[in-house]
C-alpha positions as CSV (number, residue, x, y, z in Angstrom):
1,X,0.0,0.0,0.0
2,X,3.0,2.6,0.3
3,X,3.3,5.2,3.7
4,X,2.3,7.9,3.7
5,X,3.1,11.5,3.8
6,X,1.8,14.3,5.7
7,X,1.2,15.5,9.5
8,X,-1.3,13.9,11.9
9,X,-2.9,10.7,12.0
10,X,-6.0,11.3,10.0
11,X,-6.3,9.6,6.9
12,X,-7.3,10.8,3.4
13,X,-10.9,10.7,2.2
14,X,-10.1,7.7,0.6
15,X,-7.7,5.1,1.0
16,X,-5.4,4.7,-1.8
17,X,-5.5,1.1,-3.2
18,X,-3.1,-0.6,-5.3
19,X,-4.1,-2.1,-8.2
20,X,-1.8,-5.2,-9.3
21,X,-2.8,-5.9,-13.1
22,X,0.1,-8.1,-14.8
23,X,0.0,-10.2,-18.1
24,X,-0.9,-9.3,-21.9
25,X,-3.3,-6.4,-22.4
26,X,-6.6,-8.7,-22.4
27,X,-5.3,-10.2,-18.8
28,X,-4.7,-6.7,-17.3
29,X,-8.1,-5.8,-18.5
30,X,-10.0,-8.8,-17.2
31,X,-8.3,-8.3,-14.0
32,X,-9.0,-4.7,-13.8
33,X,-12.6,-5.3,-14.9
34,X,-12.8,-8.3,-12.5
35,X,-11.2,-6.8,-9.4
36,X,-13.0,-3.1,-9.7
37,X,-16.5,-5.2,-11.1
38,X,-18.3,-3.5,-8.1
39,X,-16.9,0.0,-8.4
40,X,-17.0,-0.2,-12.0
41,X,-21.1,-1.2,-11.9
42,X,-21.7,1.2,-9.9
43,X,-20.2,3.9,-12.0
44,X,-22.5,2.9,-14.6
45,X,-25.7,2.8,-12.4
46,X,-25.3,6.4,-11.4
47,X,-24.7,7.8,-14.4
48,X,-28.6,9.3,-14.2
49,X,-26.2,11.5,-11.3
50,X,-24.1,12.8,-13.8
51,X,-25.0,16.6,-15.0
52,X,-23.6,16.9,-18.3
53,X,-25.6,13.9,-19.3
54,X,-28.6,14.8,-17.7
55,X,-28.0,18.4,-20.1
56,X,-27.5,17.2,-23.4
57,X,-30.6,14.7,-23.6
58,X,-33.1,16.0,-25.5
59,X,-36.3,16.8,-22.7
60,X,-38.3,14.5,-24.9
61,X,-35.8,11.3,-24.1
62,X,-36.3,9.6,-20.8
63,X,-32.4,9.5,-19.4
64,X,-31.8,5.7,-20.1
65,X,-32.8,5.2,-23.3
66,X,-30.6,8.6,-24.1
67,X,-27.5,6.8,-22.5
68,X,-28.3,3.3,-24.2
69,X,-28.4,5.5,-27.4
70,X,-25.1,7.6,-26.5
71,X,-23.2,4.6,-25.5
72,X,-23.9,2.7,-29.5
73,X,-22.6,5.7,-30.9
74,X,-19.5,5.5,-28.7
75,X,-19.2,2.3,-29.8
76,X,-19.8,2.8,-33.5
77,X,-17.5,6.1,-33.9
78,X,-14.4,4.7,-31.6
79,X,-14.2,0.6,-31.6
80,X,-12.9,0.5,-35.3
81,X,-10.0,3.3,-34.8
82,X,-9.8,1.9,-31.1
83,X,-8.8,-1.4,-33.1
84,X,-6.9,-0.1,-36.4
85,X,-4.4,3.3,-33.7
86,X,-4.4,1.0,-30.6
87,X,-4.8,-2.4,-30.8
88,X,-3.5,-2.8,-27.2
89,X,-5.8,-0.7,-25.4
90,X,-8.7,-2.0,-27.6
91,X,-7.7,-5.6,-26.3
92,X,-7.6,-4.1,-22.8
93,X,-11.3,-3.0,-23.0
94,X,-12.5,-5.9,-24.0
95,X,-10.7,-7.3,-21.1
96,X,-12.2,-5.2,-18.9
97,X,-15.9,-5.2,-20.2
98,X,-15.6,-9.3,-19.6
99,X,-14.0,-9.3,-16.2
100,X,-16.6,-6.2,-15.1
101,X,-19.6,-8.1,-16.8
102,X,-20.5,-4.8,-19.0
103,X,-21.4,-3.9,-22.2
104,X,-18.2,-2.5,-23.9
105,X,-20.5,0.0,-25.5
106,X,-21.0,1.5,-22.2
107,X,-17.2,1.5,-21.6
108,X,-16.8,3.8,-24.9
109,X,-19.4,6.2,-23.3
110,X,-17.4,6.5,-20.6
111,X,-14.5,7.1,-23.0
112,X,-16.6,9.6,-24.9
113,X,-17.4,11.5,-21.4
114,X,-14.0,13.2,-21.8
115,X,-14.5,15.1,-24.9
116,X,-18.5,15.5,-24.1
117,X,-17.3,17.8,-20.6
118,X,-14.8,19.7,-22.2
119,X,-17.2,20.9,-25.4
120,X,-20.4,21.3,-23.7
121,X,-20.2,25.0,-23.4
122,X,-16.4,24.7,-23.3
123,X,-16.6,23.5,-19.6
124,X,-12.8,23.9,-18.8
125,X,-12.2,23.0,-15.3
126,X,-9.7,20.8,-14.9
127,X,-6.0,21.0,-13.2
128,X,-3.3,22.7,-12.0
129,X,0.2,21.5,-12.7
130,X,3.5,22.4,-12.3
131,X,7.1,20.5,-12.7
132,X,10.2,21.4,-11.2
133,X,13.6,20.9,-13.1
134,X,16.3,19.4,-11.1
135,X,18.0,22.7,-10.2
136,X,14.5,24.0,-8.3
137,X,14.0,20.6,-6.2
138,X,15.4,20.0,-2.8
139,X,15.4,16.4,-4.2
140,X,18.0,16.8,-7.4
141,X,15.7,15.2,-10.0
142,X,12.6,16.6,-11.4
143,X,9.4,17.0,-9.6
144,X,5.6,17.2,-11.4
145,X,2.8,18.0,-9.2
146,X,-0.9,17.9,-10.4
147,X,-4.0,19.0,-9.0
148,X,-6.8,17.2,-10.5
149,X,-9.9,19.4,-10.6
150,X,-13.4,17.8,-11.4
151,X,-17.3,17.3,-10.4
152,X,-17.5,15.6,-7.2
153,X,-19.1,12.9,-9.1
154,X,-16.2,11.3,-10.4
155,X,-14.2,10.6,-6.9
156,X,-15.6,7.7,-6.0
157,X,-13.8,6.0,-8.9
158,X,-10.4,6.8,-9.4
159,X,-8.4,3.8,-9.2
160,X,-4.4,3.4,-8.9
161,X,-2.9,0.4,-11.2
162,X,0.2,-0.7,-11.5
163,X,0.6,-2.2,-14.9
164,X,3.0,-5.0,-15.0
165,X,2.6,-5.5,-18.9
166,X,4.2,-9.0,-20.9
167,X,3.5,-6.8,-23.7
168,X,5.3,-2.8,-23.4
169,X,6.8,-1.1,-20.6
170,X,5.3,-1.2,-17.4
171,X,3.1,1.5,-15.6
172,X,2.2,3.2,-12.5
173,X,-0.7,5.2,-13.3
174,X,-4.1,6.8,-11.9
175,X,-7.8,6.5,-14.1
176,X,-11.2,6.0,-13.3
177,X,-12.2,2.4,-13.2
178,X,-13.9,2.1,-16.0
179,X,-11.4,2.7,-18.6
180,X,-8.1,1.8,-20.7
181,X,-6.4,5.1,-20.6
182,X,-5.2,7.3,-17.8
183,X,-4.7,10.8,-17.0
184,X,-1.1,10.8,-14.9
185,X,1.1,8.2,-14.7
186,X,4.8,7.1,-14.6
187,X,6.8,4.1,-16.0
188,X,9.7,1.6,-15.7
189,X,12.4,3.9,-17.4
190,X,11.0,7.1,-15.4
191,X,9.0,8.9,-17.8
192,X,6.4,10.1,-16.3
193,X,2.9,12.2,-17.9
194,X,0.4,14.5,-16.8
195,X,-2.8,15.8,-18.3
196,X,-4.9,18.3,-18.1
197,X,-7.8,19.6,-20.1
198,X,-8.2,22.4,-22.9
199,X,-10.2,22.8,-25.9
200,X,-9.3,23.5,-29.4
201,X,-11.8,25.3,-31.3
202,X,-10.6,23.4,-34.4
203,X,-13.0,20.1,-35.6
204,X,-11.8,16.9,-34.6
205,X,-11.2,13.9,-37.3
206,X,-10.8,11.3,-34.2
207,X,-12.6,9.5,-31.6
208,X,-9.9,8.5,-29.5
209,X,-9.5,10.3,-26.2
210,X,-6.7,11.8,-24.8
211,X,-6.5,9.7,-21.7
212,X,-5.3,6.6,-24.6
213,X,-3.0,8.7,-26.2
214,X,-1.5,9.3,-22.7
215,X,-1.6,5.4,-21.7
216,X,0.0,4.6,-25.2
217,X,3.0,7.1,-24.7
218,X,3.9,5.5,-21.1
219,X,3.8,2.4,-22.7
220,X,6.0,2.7,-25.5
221,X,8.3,5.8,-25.0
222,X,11.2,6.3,-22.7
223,X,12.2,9.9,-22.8
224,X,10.9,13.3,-23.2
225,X,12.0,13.5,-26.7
226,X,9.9,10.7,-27.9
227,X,7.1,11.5,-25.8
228,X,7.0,14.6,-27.5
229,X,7.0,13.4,-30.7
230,X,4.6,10.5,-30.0
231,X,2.0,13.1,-28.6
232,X,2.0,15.7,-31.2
233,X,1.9,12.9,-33.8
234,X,-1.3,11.3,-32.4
235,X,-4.7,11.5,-33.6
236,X,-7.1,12.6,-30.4
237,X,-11.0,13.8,-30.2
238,X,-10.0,16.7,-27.9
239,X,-7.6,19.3,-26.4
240,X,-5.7,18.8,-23.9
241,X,-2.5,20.2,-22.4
242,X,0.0,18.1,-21.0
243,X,3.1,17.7,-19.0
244,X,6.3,15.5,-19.7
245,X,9.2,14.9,-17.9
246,X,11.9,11.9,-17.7
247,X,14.3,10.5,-15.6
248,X,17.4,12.9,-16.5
249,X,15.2,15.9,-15.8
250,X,14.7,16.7,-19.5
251,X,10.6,18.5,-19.2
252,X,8.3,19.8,-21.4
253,X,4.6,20.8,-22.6
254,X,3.1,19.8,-25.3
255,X,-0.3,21.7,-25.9
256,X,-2.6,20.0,-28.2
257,X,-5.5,21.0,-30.2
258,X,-7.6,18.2,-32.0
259,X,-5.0,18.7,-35.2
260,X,-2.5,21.4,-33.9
261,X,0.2,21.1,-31.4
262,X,2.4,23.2,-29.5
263,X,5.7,22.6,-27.3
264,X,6.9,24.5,-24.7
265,X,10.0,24.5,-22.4
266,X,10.7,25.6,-18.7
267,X,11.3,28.9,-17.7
268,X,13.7,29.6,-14.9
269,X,13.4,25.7,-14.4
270,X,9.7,25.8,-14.0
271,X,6.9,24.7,-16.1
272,X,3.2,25.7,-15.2
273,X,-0.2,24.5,-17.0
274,X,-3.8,24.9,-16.1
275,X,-6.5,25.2,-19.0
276,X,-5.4,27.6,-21.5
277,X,-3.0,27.8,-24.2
278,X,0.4,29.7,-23.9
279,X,2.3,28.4,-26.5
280,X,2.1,31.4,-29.4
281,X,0.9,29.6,-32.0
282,X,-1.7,27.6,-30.6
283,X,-3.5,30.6,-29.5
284,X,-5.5,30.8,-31.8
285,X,-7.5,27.6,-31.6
286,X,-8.4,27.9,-28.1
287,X,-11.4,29.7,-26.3
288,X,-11.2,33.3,-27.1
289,X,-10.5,35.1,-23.9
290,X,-13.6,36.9,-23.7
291,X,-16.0,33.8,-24.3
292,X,-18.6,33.6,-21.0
293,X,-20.6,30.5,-19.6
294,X,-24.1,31.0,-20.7
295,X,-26.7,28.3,-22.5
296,X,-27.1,24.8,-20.9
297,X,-23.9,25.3,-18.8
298,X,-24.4,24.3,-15.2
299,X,-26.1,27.7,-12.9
300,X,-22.4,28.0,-11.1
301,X,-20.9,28.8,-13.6
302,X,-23.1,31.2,-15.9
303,X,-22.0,34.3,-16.4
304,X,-18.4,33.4,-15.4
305,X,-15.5,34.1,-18.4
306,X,-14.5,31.3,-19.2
307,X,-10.8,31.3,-19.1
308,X,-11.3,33.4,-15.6
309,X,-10.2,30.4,-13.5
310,X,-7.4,29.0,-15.3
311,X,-5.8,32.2,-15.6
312,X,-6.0,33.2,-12.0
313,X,-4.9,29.3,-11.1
314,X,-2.0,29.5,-13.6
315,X,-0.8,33.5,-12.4
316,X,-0.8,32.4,-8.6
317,X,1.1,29.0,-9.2
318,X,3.5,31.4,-11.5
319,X,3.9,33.6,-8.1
320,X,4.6,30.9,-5.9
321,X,7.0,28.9,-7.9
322,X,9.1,32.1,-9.6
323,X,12.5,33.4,-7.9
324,X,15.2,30.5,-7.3
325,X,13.8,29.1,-4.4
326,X,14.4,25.3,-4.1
327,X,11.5,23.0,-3.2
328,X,11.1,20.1,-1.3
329,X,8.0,18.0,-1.4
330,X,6.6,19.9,1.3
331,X,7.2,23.2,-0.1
332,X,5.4,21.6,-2.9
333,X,2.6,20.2,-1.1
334,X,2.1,24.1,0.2
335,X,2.4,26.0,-3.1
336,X,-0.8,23.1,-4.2
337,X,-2.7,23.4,-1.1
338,X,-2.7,27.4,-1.9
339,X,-5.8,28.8,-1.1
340,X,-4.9,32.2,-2.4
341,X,-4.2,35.6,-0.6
342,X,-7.8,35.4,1.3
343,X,-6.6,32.1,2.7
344,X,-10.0,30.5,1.6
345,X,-10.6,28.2,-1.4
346,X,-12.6,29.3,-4.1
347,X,-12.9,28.4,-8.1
348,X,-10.3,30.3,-8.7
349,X,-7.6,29.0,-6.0
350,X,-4.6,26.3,-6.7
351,X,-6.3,24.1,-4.2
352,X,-9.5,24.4,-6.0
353,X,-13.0,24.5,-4.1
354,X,-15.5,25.6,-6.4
355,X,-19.5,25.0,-6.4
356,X,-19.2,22.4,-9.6
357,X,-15.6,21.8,-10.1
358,X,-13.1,20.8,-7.3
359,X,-9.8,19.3,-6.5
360,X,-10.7,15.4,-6.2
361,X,-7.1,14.0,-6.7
362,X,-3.7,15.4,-6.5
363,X,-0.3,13.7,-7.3
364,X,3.0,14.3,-7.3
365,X,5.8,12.2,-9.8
366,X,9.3,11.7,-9.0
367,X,10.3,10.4,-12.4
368,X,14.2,9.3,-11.4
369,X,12.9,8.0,-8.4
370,X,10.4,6.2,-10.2
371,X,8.0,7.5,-7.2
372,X,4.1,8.4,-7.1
373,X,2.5,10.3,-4.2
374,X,-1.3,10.4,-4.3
375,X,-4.6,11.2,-2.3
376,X,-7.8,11.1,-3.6
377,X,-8.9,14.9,-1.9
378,X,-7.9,18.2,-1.6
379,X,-4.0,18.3,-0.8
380,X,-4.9,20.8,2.1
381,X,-6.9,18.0,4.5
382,X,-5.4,14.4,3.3
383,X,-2.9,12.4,3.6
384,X,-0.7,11.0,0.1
385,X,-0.1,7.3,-0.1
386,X,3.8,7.2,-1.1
387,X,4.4,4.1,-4.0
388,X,8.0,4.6,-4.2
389,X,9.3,2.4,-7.2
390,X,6.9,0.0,-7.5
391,X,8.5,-1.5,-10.3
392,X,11.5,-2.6,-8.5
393,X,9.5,-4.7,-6.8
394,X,8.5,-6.0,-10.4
395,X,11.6,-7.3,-11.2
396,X,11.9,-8.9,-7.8
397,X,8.9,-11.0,-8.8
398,X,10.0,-11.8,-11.8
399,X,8.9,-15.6,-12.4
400,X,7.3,-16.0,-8.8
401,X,3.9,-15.2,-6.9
402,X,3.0,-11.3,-6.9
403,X,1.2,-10.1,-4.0
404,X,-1.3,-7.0,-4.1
């Protein structure tokens, strides 16, 4: 399970589990579906709960036959490129939908959920992250840190797996339970990934979501460099802005619309992302800066600009972070916990406690260390579960028992 790090002896909102999913990409999915089968059902069951759903139905539609509809043309518009781009993760799915006993039509609506938040209304609420090149870290190796803003809903399900793949490198990583693809995660060699969302105004030609394209690049890349490449060369069905970094400190971001992409390097040994583009010429495919919430959007945040969060979120972690300071993890844990000069959280705040989105999960990557730290919570009131090189352990088990 890992220790954990923090002050007191309260634990975080949830405790984090350790996934152990080892064999070919159909075997880690059966056992993910198989192990996570109640969590996984119950995802499902409550999707009724689930507001952006619940908006886009036509009134007309009662809410299950809309999602039995949705989820067919999930299926119809992803399995094929799923199958033809990503073989492996296509296998994993069907792994999981047999282990979990679901429909794997209702597994590519949960796929589809990822590009369906971020264009209804161009709901941009997710994440604040940062990463630290060796020079800035008390530790001498690079440092990312991630905030992981969403609804409330979604908490319940994130899930930790370790990977331990016959097939491609292995992974450390952190998703919801229901699907292939993940939003942060780390591998064997130390390269290590973090997402968060934007929008590109441009028209997609892709299904596949992000969260693949990020599984895929810890599985088969082993620096920055080729991360780089990988990302900006993959198709995708959304925005998204994301953070690399590897195990001899080399970092970047890579912003990418659904056909564009941008890189960016640190600045003064510092690297900051929340929801918007920086990188010159991607600027003009994102939200225009003076776009407002209005429409079907949920009532918190109508009227609000758009942009207004991550701006704020990305100009407070810019203040924090800038000088030459050096930071150790709890330096780090600080600057994310940041509830802003008021010293009360708000939508607008590092540590994010907004009416609709929130800060459900924060991690931190060590990627020479090979180390994840991660609560499921605000950093502020929990407690991170430490997994310091899981994969050591791997090779310790190589051709024996494992235990979970």
């Amino acid at each position: 399970m890992g220790t954990t790090l923090g002050e007191g002896e309260a634990p975080g909102r949830r405790q984090v589990r350790l996934f152990d999913l080892q064999g070919n990409h159909y075997e880690m999915g059966y056992q993910q579906g198989l192990q996570m089968r109640e969590i996984i059902r119950h995802f499902f069951s409550h999707l009724r709960d689930l507001e952006v759903l619940r908006r886009a139905k036509p009134f007309f539609l009662p809410l299950n036959v809309y999602v039995s509809i949705s989820a067919r043309r999930a299926e119809r518009e992803m399995m094929q490129e799923m199958a033809e781009l990503y073989p492996a993760q296509r296998a994993r799915m069907e792994g999981i939908a047999k282990g979990a006993d679901v429909d794997e039509s209702l597994l590519c609506l949960a796929l589809s959920l990822e590009t369906a938040i971020a264009g209804m209304d161009y709901r941009l609420g997710s994440c604040t992250a940062a990463g630290l090149e060796p020079g800035r870290s008390a530790l001498g190796e690079a440092v990312v840190t991630k905030n992981y803003d969403q609804p409330l809903f979604f908490q319940p399900y994130y899930v930790t797996r370790l990977n331990r793949s016959a097939e491609t490198a292995s992974t450390l990583d952190v998703t919801l339970a229901p699907l292939p693809g993940c939003h942060d995660g780390i591998n064997e060699h130390g390269l290590c990934v973090s997402c968060n969302r934007a929008h590109g105004t441009d028209l997609p030609t892709s299904s596949i979501p992000v969260g693949v394209l990020v599984q895929e690049v810890l599985e088969r890349c082993a620096t920055t460099e080729e991360a780089v490449a990988f990302l900006c060369a993959g198709k995708r069905a959304s925005g998204a802005i994301l953070l690399v970094a590897d195990a001899e400190g080399d970092m970047a971001t890579v912003e990418l619309s659904p056909n564009f992409s941008g890189v960016r390097r640190p600045e003064g040994g510092v690297l900051i992302n929340t929801n918007h583009y920086r990188y010159r010429g991607m600027l003009s495919y994102d939200v225009p800066r003076n776009a407002f919430y209005a429409g079907r959007t949920v009532p918190a945040l109508r009227g609000l600009r758009v942009h207004e969060s991550s701006e704020m979120r990305y100009a407070r972690a810019e203040q924090l972070l800038s000088g030459d300071e050096v930071f150790s993890l709890k330096d780090l844990l600080r600057v994310f916990s940041d509830h802003g000069e008021s010293g009360r959280g708000d939508d607008n705040t590092v540590c994010r406690h907004g009416s609709y989105f929130s800060t459900t999960c924060s991690i931190i990557m060590l990627p020479r260390s090979r180390r994840m730290l991660v609560t499921y919570g605000h950093p502020c009131n929990s407690v991170f579960t430490d997994f310091l090189d899981p994969f050591a352990r791997e090779a310790e088990d190589a051709g024996g028992e494992t235990e979970e």
